[in-house]
N, CA and C atoms as an extended XYZ file, in Angstrom:
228
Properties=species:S:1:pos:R:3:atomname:S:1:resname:S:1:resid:I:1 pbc="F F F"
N        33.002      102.764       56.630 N   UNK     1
C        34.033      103.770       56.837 CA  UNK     1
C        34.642      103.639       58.230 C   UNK     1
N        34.042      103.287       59.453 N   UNK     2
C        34.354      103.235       60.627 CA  UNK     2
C        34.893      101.869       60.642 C   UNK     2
N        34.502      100.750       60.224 N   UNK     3
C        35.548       99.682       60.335 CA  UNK     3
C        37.362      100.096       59.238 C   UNK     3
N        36.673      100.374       58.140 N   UNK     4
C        38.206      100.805       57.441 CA  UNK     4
C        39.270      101.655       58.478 C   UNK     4
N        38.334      102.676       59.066 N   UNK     5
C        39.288      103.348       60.507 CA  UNK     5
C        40.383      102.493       60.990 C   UNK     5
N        39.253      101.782       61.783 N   UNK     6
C        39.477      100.776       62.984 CA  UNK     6
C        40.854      100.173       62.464 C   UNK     6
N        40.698       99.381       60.775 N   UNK     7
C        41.566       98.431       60.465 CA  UNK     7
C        42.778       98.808       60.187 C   UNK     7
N        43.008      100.538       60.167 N   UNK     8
C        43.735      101.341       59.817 CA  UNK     8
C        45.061      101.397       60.982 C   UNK     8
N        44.019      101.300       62.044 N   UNK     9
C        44.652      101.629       63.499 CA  UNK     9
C        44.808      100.683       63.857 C   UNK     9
N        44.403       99.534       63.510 N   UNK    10
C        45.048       97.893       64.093 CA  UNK    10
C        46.316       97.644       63.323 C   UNK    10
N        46.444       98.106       61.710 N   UNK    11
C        47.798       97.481       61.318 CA  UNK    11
C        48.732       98.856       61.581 C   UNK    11
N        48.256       99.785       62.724 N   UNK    12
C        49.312      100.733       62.500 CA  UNK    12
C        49.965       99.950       64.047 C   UNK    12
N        49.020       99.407       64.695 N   UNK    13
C        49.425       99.311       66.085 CA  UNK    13
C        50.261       97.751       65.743 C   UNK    13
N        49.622       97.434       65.053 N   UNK    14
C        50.387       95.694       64.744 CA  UNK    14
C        52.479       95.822       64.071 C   UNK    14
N        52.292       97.299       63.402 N   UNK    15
C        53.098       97.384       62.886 CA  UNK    15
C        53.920       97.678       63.883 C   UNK    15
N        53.454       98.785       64.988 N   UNK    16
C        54.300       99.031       66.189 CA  UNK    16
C        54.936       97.745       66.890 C   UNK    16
N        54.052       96.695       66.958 N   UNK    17
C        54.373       95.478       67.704 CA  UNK    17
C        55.487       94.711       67.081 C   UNK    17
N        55.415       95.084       65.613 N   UNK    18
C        56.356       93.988       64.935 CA  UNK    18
C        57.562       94.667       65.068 C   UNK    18
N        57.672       95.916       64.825 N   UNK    19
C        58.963       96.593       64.920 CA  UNK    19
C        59.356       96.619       66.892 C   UNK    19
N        58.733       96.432       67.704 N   UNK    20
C        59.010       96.766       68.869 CA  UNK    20
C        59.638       94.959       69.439 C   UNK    20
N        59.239       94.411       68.872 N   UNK    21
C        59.315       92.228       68.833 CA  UNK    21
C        60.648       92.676       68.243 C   UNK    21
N        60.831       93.080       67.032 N   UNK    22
C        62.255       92.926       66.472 CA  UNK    22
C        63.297       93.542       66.949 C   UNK    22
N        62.979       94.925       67.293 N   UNK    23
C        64.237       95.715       68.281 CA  UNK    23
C        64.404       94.560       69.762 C   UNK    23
N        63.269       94.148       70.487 N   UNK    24
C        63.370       93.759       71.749 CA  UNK    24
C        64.773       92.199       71.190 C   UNK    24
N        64.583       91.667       70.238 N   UNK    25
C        64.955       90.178       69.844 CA  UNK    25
C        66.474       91.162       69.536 C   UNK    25
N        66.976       92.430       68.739 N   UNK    26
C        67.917       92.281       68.823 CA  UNK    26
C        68.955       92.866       69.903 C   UNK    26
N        68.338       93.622       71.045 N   UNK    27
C        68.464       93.952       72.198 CA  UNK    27
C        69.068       92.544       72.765 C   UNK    27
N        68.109       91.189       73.042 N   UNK    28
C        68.513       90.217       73.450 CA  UNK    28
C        69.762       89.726       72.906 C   UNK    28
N        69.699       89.695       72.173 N   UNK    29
C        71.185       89.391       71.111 CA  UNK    29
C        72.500       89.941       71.373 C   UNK    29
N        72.411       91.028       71.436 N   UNK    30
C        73.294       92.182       72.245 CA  UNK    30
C        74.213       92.031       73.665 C   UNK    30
N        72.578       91.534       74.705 N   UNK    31
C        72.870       91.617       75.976 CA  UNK    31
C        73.677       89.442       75.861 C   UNK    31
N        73.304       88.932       75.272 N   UNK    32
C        73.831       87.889       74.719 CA  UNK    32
C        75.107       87.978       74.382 C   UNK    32
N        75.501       88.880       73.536 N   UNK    33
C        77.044       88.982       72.974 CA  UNK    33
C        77.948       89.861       74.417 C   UNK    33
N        77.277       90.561       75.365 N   UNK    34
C        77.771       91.186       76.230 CA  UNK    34
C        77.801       90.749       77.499 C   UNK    34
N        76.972       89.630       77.556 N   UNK    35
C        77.005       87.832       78.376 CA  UNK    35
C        78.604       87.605       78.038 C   UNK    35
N        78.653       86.844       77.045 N   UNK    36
C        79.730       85.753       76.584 CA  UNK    36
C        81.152       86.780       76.354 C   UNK    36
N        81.061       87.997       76.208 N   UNK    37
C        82.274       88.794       76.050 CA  UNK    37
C        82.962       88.742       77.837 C   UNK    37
N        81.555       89.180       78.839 N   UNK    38
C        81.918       89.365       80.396 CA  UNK    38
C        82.390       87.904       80.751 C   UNK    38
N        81.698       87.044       80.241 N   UNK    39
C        82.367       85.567       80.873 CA  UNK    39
C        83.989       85.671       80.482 C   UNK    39
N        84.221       85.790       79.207 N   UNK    40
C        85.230       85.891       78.901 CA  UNK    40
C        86.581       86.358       79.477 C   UNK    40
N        85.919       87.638       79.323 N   UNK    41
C        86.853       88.457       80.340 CA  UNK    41
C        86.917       88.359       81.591 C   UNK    41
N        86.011       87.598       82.518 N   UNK    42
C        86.505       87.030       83.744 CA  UNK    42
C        86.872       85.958       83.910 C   UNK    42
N        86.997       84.765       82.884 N   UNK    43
C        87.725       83.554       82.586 CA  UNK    43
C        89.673       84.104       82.429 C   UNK    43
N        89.338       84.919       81.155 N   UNK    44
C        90.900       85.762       81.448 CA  UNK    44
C        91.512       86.062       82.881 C   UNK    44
N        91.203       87.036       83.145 N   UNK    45
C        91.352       87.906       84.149 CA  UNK    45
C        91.220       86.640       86.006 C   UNK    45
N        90.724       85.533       85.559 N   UNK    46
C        91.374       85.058       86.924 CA  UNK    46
C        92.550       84.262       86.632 C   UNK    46
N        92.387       83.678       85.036 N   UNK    47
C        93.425       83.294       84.509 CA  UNK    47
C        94.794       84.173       84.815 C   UNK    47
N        94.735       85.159       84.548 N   UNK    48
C        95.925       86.004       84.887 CA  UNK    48
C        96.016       86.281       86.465 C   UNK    48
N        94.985       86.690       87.083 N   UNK    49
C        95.297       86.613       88.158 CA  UNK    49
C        96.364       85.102       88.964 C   UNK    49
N        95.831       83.872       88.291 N   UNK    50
C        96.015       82.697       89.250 CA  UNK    50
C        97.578       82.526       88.451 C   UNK    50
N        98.139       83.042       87.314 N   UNK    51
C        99.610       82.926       86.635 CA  UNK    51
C       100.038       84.342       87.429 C   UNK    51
N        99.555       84.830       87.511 N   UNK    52
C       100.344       85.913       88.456 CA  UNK    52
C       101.133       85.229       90.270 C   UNK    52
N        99.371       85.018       90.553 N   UNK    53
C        99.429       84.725       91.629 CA  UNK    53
C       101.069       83.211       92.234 C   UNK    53
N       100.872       82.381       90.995 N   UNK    54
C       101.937       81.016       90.615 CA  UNK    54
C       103.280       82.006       90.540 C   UNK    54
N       103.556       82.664       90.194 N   UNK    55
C       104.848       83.440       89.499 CA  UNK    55
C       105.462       83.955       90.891 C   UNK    55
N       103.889       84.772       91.494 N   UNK    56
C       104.746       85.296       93.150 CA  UNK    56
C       105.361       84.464       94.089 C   UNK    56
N       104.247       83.157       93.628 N   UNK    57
C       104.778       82.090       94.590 CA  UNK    57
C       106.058       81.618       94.410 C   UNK    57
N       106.390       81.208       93.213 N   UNK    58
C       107.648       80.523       92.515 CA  UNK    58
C       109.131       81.882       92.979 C   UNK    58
N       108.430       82.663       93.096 N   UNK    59
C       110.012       84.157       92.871 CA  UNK    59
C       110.144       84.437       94.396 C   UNK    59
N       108.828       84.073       95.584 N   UNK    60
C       109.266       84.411       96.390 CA  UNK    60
C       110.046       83.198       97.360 C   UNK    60
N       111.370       83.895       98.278 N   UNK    61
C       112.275       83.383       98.793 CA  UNK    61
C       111.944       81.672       99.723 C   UNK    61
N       110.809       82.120       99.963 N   UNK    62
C       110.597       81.028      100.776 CA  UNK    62
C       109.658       79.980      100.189 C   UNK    62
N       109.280       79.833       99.319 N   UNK    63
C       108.682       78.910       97.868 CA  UNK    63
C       109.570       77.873       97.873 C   UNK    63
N       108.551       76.936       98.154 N   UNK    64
C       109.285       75.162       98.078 CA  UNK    64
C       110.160       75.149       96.703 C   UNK    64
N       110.114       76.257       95.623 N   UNK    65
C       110.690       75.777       94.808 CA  UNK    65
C       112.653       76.240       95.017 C   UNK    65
N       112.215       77.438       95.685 N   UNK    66
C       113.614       78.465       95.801 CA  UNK    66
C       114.113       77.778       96.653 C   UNK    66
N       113.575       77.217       98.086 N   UNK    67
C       114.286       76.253       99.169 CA  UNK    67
C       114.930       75.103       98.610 C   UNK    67
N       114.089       74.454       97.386 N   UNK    68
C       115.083       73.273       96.608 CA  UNK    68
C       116.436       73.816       96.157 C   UNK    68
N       116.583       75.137       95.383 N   UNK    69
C       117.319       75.511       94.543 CA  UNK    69
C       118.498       76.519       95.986 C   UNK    69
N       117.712       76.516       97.274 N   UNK    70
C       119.096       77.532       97.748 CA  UNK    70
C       120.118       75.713       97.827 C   UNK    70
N       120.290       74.856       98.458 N   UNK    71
C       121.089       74.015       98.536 CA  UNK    71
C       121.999       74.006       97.750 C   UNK    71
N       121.456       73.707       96.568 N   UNK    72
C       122.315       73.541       95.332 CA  UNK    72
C       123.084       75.007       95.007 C   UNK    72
N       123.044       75.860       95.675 N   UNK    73
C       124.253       76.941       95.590 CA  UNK    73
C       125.051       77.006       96.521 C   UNK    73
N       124.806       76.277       97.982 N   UNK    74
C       126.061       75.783       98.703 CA  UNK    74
C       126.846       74.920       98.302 C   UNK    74
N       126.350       73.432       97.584 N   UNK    75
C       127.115       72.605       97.128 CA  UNK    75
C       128.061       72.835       96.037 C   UNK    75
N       127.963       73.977       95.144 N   UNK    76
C       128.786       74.188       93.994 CA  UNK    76
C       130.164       74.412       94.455 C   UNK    76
């Protein structure tokens, strides 16, 4: 009777373990999908920053590109 106990309370505690292994595995999974979403979004986000950053360069006045292009509105 005292081992039947015992064996009672080992698969109750085993059962705790298996369910506590499976939440922890899909926890990992999670913090996994919330890994690769943050990379993401900071792959974006300098992406936009560095097309932003190209755009200010290109629009502002003194940008090797605008200094090519003032000439060519004296010559017309």
């Amino acid at each position: 009777m005292i081992e039947s106990k015992y064996e009672s309370k080992y698969k109750d505690v085993m059962a705790e373990v298996a369910e506590a292994e499976h939440t922890m595995k899909a926890r990992e999974e999670k913090l996994k999908e919330i890994d690769q979403a943050v990379r993401e979004a900071k792959k974006a986000s300098e992406k936009a920053v560095d097309e932003k950053m190209e755009l200010k360069i290109f629009s502002s006045p003194t940008s090797p590109k605008s200094l090519i292009q003032i000439p060519s509105l004296f010559n017309s």
